[in-house]
TIVO-2410 file (N, C-alpha, C; in nm, 3 decimals):
# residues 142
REC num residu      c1      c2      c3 atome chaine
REC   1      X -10.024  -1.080  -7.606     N      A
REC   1      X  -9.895  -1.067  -7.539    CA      A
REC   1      X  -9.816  -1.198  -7.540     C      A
REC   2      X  -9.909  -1.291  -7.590     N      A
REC   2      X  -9.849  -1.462  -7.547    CA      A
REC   2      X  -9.721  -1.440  -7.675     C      A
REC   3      X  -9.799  -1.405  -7.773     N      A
REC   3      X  -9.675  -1.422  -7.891    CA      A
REC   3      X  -9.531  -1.364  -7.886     C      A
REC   4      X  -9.576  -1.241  -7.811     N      A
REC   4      X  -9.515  -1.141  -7.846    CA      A
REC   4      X  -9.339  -1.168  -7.704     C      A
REC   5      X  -9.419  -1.190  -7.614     N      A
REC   5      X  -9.334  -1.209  -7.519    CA      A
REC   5      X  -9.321  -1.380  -7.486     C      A
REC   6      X  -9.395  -1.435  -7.523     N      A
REC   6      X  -9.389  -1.567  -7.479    CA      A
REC   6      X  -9.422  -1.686  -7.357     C      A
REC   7      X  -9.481  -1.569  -7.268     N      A
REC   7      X  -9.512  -1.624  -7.152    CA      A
REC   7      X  -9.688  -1.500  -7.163     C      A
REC   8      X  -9.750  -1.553  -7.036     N      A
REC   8      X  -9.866  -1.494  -7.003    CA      A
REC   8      X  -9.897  -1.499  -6.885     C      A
REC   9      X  -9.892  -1.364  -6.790     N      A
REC   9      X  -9.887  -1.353  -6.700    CA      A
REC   9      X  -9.980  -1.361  -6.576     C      A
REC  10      X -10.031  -1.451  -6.528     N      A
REC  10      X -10.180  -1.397  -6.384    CA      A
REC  10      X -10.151  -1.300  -6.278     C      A
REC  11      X -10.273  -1.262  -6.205     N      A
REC  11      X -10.278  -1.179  -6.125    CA      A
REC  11      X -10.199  -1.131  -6.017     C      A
REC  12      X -10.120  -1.248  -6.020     N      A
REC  12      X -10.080  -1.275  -5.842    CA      A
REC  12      X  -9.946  -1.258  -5.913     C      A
REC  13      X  -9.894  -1.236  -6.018     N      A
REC  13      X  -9.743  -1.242  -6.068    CA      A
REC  13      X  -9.683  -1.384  -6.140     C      A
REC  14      X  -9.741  -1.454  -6.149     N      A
REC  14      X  -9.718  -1.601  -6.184    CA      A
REC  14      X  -9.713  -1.612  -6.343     C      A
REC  15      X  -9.593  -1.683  -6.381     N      A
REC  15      X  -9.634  -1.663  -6.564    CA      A
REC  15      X  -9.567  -1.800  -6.590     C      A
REC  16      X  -9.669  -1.854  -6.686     N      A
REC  16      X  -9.701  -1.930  -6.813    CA      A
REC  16      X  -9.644  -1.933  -6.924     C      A
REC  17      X  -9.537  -1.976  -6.927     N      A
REC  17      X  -9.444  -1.987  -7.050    CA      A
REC  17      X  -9.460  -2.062  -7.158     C      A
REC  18      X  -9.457  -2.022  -7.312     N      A
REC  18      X  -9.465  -2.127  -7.385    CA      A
REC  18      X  -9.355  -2.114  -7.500     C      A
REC  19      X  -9.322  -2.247  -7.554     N      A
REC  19      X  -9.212  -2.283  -7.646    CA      A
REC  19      X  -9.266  -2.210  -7.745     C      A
REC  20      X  -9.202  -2.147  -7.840     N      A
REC  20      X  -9.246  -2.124  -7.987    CA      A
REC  20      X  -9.346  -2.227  -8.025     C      A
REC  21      X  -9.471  -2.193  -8.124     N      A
REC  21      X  -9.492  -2.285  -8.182    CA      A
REC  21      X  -9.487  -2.295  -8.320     C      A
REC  22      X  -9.456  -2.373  -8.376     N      A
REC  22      X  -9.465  -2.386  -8.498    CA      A
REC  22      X  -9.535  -2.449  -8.636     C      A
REC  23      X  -9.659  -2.462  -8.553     N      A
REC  23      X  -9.788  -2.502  -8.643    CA      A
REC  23      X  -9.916  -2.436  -8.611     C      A
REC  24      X -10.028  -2.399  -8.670     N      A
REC  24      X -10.138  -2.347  -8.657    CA      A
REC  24      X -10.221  -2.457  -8.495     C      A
REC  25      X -10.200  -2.574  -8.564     N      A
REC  25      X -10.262  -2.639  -8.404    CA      A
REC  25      X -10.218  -2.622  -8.286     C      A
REC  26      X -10.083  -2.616  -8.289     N      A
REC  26      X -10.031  -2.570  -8.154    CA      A
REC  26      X -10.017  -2.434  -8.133     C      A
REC  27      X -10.085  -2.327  -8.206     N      A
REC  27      X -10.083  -2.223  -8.173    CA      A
REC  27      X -10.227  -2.206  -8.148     C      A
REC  28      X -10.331  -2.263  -8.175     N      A
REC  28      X -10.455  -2.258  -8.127    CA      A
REC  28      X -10.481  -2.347  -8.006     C      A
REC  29      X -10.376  -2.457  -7.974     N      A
REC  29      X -10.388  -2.439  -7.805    CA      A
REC  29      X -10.328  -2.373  -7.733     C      A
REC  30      X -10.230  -2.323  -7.764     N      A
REC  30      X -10.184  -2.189  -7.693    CA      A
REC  30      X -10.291  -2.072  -7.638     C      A
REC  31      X -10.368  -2.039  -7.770     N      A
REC  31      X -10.412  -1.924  -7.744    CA      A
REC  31      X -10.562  -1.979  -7.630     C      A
REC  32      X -10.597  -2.113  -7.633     N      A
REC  32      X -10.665  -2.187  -7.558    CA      A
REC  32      X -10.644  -2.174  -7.418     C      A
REC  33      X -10.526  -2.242  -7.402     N      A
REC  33      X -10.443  -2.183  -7.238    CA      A
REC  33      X -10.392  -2.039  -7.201     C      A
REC  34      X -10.403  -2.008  -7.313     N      A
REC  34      X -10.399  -1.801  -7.263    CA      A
REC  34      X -10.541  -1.799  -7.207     C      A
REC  35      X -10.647  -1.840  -7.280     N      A
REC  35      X -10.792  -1.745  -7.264    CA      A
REC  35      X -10.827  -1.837  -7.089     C      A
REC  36      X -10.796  -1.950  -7.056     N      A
REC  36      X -10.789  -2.026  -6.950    CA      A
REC  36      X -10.745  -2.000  -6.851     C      A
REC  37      X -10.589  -1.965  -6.862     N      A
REC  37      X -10.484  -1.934  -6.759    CA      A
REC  37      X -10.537  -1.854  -6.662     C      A
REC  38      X -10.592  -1.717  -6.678     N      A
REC  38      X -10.603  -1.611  -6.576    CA      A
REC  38      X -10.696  -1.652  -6.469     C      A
REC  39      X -10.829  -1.692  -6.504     N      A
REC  39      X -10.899  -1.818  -6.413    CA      A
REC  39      X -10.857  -1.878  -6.327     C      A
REC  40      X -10.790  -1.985  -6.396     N      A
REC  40      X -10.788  -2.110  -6.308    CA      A
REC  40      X -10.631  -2.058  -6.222     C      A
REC  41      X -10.563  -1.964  -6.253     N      A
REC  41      X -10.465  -1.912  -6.223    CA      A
REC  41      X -10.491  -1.830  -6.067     C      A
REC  42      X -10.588  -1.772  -6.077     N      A
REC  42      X -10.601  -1.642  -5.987    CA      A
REC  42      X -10.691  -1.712  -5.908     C      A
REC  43      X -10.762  -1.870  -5.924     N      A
REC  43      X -10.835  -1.901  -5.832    CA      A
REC  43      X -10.736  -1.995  -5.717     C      A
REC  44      X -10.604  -2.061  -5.771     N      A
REC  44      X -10.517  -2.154  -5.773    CA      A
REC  44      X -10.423  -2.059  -5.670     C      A
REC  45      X -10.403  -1.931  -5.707     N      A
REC  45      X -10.319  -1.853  -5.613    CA      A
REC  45      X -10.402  -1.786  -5.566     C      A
REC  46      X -10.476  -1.737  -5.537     N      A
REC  46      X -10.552  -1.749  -5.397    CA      A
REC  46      X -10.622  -1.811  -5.305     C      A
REC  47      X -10.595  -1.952  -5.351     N      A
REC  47      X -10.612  -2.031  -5.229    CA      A
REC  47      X -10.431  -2.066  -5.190     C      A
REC  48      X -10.384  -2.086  -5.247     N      A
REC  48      X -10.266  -2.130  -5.210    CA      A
REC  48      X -10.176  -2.009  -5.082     C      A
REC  49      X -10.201  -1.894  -5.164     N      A
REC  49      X -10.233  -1.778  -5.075    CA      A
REC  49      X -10.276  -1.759  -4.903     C      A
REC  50      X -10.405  -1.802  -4.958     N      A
REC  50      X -10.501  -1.786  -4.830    CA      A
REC  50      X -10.489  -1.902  -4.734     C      A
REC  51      X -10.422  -2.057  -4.776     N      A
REC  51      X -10.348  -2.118  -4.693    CA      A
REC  51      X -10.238  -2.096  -4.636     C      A
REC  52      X -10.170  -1.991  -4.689     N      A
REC  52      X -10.033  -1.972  -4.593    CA      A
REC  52      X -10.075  -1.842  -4.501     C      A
REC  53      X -10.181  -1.780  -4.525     N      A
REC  53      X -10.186  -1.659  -4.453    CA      A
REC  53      X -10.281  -1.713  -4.326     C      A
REC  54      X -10.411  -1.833  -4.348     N      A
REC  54      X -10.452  -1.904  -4.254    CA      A
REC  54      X -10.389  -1.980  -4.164     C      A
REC  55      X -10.251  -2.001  -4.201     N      A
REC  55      X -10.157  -2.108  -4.151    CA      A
REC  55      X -10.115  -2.006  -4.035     C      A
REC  56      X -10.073  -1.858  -4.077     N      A
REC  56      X  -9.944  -1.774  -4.001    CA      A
REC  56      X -10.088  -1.672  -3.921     C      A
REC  57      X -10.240  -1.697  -3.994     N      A
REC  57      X -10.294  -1.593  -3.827    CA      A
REC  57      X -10.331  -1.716  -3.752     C      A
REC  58      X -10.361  -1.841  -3.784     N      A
REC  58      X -10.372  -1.950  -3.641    CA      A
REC  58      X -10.253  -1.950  -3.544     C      A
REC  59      X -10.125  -1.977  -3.624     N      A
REC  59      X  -9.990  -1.959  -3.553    CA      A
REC  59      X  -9.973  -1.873  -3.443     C      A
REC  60      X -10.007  -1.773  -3.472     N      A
REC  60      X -10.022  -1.622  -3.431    CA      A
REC  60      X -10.103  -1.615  -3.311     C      A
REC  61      X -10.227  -1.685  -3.344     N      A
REC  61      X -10.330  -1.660  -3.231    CA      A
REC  61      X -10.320  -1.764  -3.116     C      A
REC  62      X -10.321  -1.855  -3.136     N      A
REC  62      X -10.264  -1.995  -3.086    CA      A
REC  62      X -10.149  -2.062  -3.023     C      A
REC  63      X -10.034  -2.013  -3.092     N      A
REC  63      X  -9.922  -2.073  -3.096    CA      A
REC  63      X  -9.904  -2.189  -3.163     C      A
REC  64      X  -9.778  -2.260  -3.133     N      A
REC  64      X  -9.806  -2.412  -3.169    CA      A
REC  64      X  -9.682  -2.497  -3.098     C      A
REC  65      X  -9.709  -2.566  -3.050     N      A
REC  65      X  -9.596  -2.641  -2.972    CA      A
REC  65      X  -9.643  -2.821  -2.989     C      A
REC  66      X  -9.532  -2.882  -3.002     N      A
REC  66      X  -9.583  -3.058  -3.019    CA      A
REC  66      X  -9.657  -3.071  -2.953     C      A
REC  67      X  -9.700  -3.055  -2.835     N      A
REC  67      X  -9.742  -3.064  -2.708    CA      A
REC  67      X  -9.918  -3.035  -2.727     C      A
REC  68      X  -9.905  -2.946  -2.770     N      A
REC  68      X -10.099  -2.883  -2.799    CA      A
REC  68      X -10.153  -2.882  -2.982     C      A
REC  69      X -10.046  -2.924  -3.092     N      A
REC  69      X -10.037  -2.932  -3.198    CA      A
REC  69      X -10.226  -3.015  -3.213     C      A
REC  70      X -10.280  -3.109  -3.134     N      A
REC  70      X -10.395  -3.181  -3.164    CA      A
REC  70      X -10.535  -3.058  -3.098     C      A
REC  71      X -10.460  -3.009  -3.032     N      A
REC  71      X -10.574  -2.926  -2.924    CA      A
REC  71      X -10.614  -2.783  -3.020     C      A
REC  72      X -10.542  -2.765  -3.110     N      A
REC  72      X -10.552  -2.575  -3.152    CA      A
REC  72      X -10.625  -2.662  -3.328     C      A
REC  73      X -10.654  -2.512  -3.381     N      A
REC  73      X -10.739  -2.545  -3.500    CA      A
REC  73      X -10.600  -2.581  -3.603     C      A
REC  74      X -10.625  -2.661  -3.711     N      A
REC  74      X -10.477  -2.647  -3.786    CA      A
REC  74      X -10.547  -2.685  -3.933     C      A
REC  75      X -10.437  -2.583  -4.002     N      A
REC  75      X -10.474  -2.650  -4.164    CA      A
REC  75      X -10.397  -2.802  -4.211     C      A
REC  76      X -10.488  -2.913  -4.268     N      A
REC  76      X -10.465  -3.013  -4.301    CA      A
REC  76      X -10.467  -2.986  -4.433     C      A
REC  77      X -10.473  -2.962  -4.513     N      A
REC  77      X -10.486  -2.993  -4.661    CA      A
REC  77      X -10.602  -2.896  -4.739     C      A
REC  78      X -10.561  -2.879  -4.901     N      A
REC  78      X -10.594  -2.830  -4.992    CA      A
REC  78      X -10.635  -2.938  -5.064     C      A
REC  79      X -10.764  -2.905  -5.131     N      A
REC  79      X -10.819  -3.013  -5.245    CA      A
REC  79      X -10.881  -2.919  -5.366     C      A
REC  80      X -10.800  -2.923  -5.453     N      A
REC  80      X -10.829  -2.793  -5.552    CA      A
REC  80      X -10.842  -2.669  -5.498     C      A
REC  81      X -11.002  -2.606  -5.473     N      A
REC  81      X -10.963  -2.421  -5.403    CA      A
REC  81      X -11.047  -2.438  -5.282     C      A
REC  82      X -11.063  -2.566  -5.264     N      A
REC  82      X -11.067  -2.650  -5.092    CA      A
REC  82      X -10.961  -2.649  -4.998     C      A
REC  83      X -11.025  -2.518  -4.890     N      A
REC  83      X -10.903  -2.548  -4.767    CA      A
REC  83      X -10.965  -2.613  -4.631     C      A
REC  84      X -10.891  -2.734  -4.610     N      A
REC  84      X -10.931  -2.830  -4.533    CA      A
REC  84      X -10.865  -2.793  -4.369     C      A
REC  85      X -10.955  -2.763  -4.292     N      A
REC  85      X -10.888  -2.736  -4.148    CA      A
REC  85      X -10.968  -2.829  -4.035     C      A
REC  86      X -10.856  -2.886  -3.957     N      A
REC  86      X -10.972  -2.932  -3.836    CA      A
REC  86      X -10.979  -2.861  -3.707     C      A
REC  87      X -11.041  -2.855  -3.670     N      A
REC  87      X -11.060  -2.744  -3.574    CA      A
REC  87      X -11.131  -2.753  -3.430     C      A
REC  88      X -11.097  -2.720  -3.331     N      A
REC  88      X -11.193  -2.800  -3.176    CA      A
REC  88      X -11.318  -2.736  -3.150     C      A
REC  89      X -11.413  -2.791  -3.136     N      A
REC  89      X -11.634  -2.738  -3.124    CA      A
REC  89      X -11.584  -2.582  -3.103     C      A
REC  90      X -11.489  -2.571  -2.978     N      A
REC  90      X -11.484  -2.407  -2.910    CA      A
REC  90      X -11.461  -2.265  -3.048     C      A
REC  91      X -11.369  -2.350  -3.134     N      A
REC  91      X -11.339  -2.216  -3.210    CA      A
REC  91      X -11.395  -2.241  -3.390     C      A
REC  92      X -11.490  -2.314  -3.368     N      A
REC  92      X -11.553  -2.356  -3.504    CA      A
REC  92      X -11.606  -2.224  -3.574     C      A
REC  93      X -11.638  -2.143  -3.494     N      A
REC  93      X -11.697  -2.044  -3.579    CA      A
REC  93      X -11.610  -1.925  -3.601     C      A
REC  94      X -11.484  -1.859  -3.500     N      A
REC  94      X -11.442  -1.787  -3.510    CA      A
REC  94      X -11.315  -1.854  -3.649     C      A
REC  95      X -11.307  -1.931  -3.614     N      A
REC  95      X -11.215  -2.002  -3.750    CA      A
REC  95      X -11.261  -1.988  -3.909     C      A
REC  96      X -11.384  -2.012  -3.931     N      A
REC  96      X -11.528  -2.077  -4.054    CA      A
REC  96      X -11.542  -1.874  -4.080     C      A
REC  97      X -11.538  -1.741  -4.006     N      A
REC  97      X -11.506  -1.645  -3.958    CA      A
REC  97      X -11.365  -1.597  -4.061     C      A
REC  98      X -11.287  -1.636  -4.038     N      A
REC  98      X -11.070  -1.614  -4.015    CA      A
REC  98      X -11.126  -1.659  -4.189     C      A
REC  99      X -11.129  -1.779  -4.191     N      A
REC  99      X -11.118  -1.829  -4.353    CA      A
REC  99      X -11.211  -1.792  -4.449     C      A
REC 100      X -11.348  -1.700  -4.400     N      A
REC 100      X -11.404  -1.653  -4.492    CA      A
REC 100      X -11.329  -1.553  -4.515     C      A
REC 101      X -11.272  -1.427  -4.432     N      A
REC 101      X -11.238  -1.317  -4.470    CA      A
REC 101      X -11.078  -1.307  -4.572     C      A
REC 102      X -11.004  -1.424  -4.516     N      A
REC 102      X -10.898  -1.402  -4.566    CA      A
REC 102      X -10.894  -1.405  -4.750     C      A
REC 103      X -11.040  -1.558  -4.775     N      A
REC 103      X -10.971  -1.581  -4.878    CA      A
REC 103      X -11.116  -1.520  -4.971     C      A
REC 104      X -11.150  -1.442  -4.869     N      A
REC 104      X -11.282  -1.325  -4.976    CA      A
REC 104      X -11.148  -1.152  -4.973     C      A
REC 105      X -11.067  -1.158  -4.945     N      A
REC 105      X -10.962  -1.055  -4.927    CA      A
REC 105      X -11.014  -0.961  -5.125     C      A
REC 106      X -10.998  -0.852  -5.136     N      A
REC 106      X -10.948  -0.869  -5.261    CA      A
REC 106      X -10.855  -0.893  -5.381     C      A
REC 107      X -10.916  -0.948  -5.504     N      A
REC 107      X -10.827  -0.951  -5.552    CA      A
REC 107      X -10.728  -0.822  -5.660     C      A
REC 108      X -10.570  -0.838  -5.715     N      A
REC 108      X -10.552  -0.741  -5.701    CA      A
REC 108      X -10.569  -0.738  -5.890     C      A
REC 109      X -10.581  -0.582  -5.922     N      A
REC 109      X -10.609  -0.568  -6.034    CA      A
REC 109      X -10.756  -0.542  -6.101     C      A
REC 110      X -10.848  -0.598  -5.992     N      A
REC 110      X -10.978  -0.639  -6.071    CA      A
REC 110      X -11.016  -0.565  -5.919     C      A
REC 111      X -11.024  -0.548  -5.836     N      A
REC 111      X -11.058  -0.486  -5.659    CA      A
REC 111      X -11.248  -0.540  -5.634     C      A
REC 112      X -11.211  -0.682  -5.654     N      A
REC 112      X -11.341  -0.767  -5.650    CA      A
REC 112      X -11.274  -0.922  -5.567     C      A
REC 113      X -11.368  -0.926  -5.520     N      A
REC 113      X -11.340  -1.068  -5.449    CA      A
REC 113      X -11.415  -1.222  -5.481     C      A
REC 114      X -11.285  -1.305  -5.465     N      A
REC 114      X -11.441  -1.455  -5.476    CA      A
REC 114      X -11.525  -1.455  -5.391     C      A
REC 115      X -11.643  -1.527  -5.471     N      A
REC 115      X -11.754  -1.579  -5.336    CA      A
REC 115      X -11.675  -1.699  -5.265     C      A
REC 116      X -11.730  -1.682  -5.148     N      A
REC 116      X -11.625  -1.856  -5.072    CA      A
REC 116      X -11.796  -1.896  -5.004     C      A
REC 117      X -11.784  -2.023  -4.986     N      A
REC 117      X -11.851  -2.109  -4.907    CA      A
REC 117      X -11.808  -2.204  -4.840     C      A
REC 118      X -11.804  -2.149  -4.713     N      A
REC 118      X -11.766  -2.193  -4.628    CA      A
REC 118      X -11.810  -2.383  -4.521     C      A
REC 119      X -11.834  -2.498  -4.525     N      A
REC 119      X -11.929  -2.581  -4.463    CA      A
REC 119      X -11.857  -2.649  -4.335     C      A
REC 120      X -11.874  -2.689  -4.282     N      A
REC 120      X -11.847  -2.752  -4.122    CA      A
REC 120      X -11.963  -2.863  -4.161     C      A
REC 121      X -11.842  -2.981  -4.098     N      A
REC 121      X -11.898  -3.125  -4.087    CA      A
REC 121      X -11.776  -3.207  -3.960     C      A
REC 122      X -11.830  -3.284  -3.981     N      A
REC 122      X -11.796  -3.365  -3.838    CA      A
REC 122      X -11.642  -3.467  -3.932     C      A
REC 123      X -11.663  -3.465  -3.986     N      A
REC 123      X -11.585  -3.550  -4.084    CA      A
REC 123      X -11.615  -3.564  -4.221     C      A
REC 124      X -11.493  -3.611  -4.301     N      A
REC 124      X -11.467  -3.561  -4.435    CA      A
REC 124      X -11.600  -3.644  -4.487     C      A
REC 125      X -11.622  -3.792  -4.479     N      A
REC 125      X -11.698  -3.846  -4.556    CA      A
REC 125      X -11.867  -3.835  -4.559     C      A
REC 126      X -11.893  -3.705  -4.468     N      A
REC 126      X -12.008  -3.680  -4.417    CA      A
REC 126      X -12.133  -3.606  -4.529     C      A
REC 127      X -12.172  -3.621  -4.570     N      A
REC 127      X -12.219  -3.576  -4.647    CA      A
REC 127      X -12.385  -3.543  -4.598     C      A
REC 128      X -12.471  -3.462  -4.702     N      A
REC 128      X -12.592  -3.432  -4.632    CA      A
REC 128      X -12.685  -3.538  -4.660     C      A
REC 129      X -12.687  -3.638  -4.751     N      A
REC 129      X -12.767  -3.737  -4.804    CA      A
REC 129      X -12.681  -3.854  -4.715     C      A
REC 130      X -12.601  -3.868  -4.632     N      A
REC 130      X -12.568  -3.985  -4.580    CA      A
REC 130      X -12.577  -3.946  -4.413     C      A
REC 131      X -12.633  -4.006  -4.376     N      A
REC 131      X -12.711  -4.028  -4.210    CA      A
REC 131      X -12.617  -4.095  -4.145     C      A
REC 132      X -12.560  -4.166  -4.195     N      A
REC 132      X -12.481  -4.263  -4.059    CA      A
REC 132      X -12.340  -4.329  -4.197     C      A
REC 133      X -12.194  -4.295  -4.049     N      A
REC 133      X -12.103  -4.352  -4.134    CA      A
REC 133      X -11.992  -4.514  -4.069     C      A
REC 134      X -11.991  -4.552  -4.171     N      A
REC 134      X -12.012  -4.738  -4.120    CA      A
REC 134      X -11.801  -4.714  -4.086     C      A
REC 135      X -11.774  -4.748  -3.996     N      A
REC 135      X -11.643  -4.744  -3.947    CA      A
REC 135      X -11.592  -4.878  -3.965     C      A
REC 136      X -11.472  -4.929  -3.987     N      A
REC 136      X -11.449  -5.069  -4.047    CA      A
REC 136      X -11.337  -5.070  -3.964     C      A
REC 137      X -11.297  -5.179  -3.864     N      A
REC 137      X -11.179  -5.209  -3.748    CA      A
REC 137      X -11.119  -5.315  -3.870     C      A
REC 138      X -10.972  -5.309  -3.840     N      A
REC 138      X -10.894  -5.387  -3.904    CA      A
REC 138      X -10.818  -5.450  -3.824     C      A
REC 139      X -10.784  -5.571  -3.772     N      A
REC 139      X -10.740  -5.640  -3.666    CA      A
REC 139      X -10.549  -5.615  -3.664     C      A
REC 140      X -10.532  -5.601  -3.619     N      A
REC 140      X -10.378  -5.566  -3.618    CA      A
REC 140      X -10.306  -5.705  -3.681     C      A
REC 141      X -10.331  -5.817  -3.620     N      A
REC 141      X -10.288  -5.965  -3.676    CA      A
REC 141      X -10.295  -5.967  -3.785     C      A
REC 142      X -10.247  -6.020  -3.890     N      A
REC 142      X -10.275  -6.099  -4.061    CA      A
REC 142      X -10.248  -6.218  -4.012     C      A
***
């Protein structure tokens, strides 16, 4: 379809356009990023997805006002099909809960879902092979 129409379309509606090409090499990376696209495409929009829909049921359940913005669970950031939330001890699980289901939802076309794995840590740099994390004060003066 890449040739024919020029773009190549993923799951979620999103399409991949490409210039004519006009040599055999650049038509064999083309057909490279066709066989690629739907992948990294359908994993890319459904997280991107499943962050705005995690964003609007916390909203929802919670509210949000300047005022309690530190107190309620909130999404901080995406790191590839990493959704990063911090969240208070009380609703750690009903949250770890909210973000498995949303972004195990199915997908459409294929009526199969990703696996997600879900982890809870105390902080980002925490890892399971590191026991203790060294905090470094920086004096306000130069």
């Amino acid at each position: 379809k890449m040739k024919e129409l020029g773009h190549i379309t993923g799951i979620w509606g999103r399409k991949r356009r490409f210039p004519p090409a006009f040599d055999a090499q650049t038509e064999s990376y083309y057909n490279r990023l066709c066989i690629n696209f739907p992948c990294q495409n359908a994993v890319a929009d459904t997280t991107n997805r499943s962050i705005y829909m995690l964003d609007q049921a916390i909203e929802r359940i919670f509210g949000w006002s300047i005022l309690s913005m530190y107190e309620i669970p909130g999404v901080v950031l995406a790191v590839h099909d990493n959704i990063i939330t911090e969240v208070p001890d009380e609703y750690v699980e009903d949250i770890k809960k909210l973000k498995i289901d949303i972004m195990t939802l199915p997908l459409p076309e294929f009526n199969t879902s990703l696996t997600v794995d879900c982890v809870v840590s105390q902080r980002w740099a925490e890892k399971e092979d590191k026991k203790e994390i060294e905090i470094v004060e920086v004096p306000n003066e130069i």
